[in-house]
C-alpha positions as CSV (number, residue, x, y, z in Angstrom):
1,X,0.0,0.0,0.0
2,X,2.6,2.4,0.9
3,X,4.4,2.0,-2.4
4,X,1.4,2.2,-4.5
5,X,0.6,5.6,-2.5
6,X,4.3,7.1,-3.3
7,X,3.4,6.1,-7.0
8,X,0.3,8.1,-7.1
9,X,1.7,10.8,-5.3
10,X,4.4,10.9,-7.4
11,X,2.8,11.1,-10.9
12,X,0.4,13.5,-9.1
13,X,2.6,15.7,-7.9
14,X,4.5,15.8,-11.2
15,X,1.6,16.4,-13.2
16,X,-0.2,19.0,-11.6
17,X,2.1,20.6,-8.7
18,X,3.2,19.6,-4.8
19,X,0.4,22.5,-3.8
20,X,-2.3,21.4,-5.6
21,X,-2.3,18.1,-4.9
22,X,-3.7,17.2,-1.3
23,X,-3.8,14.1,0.6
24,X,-7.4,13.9,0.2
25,X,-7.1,13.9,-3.6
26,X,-4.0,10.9,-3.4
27,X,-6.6,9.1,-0.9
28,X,-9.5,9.1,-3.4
29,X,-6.9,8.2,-6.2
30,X,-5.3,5.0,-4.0
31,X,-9.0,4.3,-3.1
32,X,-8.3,4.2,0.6
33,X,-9.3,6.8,3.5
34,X,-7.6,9.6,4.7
35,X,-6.4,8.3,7.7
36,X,-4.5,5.5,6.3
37,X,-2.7,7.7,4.6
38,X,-2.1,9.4,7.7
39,X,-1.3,6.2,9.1
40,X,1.8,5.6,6.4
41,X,3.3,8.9,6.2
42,X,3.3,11.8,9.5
43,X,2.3,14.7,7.0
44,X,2.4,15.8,3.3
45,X,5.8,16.7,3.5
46,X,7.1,13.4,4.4
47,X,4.7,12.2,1.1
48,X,6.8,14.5,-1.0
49,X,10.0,13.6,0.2
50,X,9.5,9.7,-0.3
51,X,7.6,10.2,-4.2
52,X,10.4,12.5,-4.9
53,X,13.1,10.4,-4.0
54,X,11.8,7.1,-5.3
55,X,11.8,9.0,-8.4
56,X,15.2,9.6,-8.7
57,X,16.1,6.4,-7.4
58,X,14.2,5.1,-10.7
59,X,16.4,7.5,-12.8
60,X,19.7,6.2,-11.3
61,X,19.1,2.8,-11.8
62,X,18.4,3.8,-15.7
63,X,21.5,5.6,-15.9
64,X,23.2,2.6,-14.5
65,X,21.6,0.0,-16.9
66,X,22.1,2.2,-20.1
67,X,26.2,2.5,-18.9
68,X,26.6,-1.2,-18.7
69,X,26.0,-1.5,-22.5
70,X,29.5,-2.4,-24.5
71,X,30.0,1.1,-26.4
72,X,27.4,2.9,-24.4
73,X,28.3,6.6,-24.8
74,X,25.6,6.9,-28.0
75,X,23.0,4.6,-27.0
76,X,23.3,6.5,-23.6
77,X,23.1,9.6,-25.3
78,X,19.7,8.7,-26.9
79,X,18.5,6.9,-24.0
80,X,19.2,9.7,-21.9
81,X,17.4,12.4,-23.9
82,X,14.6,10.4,-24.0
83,X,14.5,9.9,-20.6
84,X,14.9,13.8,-20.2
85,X,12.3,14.3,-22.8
86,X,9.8,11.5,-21.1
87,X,10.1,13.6,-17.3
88,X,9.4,17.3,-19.1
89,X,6.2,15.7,-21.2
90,X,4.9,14.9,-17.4
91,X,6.2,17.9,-15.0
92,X,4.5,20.5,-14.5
93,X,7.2,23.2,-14.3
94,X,5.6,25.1,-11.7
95,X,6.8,22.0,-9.8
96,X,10.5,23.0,-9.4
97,X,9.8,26.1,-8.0
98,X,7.4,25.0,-5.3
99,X,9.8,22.3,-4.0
100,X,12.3,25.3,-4.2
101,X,9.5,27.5,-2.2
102,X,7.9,25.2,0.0
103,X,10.3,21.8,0.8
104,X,13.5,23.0,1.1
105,X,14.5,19.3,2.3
106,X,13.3,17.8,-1.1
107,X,15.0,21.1,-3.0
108,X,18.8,19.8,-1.1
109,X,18.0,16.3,-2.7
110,X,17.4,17.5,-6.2
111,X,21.0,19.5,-6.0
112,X,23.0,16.4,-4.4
113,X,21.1,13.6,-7.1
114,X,22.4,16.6,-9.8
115,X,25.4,17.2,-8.3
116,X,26.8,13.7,-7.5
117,X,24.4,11.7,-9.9
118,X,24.4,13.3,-13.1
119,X,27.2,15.6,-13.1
120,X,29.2,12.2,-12.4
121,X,27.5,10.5,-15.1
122,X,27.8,13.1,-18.0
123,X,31.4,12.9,-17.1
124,X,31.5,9.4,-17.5
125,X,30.1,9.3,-20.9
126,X,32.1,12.1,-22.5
127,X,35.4,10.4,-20.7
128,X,34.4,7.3,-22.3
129,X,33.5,8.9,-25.6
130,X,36.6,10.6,-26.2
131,X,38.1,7.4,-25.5
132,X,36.4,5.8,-28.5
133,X,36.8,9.3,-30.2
134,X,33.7,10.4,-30.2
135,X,34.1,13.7,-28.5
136,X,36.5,16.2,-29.1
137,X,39.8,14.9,-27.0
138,X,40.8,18.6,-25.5
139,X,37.4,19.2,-24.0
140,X,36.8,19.3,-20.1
141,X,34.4,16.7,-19.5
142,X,33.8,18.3,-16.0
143,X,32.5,21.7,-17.5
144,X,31.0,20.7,-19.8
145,X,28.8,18.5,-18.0
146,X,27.7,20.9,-15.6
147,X,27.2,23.0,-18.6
148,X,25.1,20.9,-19.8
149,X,23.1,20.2,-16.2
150,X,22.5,23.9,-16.1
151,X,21.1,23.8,-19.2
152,X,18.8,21.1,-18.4
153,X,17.5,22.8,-15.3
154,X,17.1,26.5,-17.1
155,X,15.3,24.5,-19.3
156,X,12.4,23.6,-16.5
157,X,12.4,26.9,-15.4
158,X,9.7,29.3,-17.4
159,X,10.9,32.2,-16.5
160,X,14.1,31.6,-18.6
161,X,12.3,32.0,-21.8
162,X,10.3,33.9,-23.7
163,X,6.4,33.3,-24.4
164,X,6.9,31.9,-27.9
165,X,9.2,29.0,-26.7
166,X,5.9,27.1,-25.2
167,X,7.4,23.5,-25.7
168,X,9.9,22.6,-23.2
169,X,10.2,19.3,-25.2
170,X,11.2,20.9,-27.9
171,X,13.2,23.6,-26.1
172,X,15.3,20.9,-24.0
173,X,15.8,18.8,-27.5
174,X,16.9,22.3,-29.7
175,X,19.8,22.8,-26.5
176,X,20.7,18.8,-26.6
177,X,21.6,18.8,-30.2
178,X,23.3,22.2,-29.5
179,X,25.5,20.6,-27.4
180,X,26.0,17.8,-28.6
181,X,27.1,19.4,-32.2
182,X,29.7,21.1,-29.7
183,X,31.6,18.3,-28.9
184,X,31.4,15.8,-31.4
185,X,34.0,14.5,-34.1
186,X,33.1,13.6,-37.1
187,X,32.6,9.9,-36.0
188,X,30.9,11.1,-33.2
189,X,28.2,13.1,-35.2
190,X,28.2,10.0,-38.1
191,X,27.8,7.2,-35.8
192,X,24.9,9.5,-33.7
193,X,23.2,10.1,-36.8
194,X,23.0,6.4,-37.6
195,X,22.3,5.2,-34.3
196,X,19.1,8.1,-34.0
197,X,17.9,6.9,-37.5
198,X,17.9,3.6,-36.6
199,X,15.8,4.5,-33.7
C-alpha cells in the first residue's frame, strides 16, 4: 500500500504541482481513507520527500543500466534524452519552484542527485566517448557537464524563456543537439546520426 501511495503521489505531484495536490485527492486516487494515509506517512511533506526520492532512485538505476552496455556513450546519449524528454512531457514546471518555495529538504535532494548523480554520469560518458573518439579529445568533461546540467535545469524553469518558446520538449531537445554538435567529431556526429535513425 505504501508503495502504490508514493506512486500516485508521485505522478500526481508531477503532473499538476506539490500545492495542488492534497492528501485527500492521493486518498480518493489510492482508493483508501484519509487516515491510512495518515497512518503511512506523519504529513504531506514526508509524502513529498518519499515520491520525490523514489523517483530519482528510478532515474539512477536507468543511468546505470544504459552504462553497462558495450559502447554505451551513443546509446546513452539517446537513451538519456529520451528519458529527459519522457520527465518534461509529465512535469508541471511550476513544480520545481514550489519544492524550491515550500520543501527545502526535497529542493537539497534534487541538488545532491544533480550534483553527485548526473554531473558524475555526464562525465562518464564524454570520458568514455573521447576514448572511443567520439568527442573532441581537449574538452573538459567536468565543464562541460555541468554545462550541460545547467542547461537542463534553465530548461524547466519558465521564466528563462520567452512566451513563444511554449514546448519545453522541444526547447530541451533544440539545447541537446546544441551541445551535442559542440563536442562531437566527425565519428561522433556520423555514428549519432545512424544510431538516432535507426531508432
Amino acid at each position: 500500500m505504501r508503495e502504490k501511495i508514493i506512486e500516485i503521489a508521485s505522478e500526481q505531484f508531477s503532473l499538476y504541482g506539490v500545492r495542488t495536490i492534497t492528501m485527500e485527492d492521493i486518498a480518493r486516487l489510492a482508493g483508501v481513507s484519509k487516515k491510512t494515509i495518515y497512518q503511512e506517512f506523519k504529513d504531506k511533506k514526508e509524502l513529498v520527500k518519499e515520491a520525490f526520492s523514489m523517483s530519482l532512485k528510478q532515474d539512477q538505476h536507468r543511468l546505470e543500466e544504459i552504462m553497462d552496455v558495450e559502447d554505451g556513450v551513443i546509446e546513452h546519449l539517446l537513451h538519456t534524452s529520451k528519458m529527459v524528454r519522457e520527465r518534461l512531457a509529465t512535469l508541471n514546471p511550476m513544480v520545481l519552484l514550489e519544492i524550491q518555495k515550500y520543501f527545502p529538504e526535497v529542493w537539497e535532494m534534487f541538488t545532491e542527485f544533480k550534483e553527485k548523480v548526473i554531473v558524475t554520469d555526464i562525465v562518464n560518458v564524454i570520458e568514455k566517448g573521447k576514448r572511443l573518439g567520439y568527442f573532441r579529445p581537449e574538452i573538459n568533461a567536468k565543464i562541460l557537464a555541468i554545462m550541460r546540467v545547467n542547461q537542463i535545469t534553465a530548461a524547466m524553469n519558465p521564466a528563462n524563456f520567452d512566451k513563444e518558446v511554449d514546448n519545453i520538449v522541444t526547447l530541451h531537445m533544440s539545447m541537446m543537439d546544441h551541445f551535442l554538435h559542440g563536442i562531437f567529431t566527425e565519428k561522433g556526429r556520423q555514428a549519432y546520426f545512424e544510431k538516432q535513425n535507426a531508432n
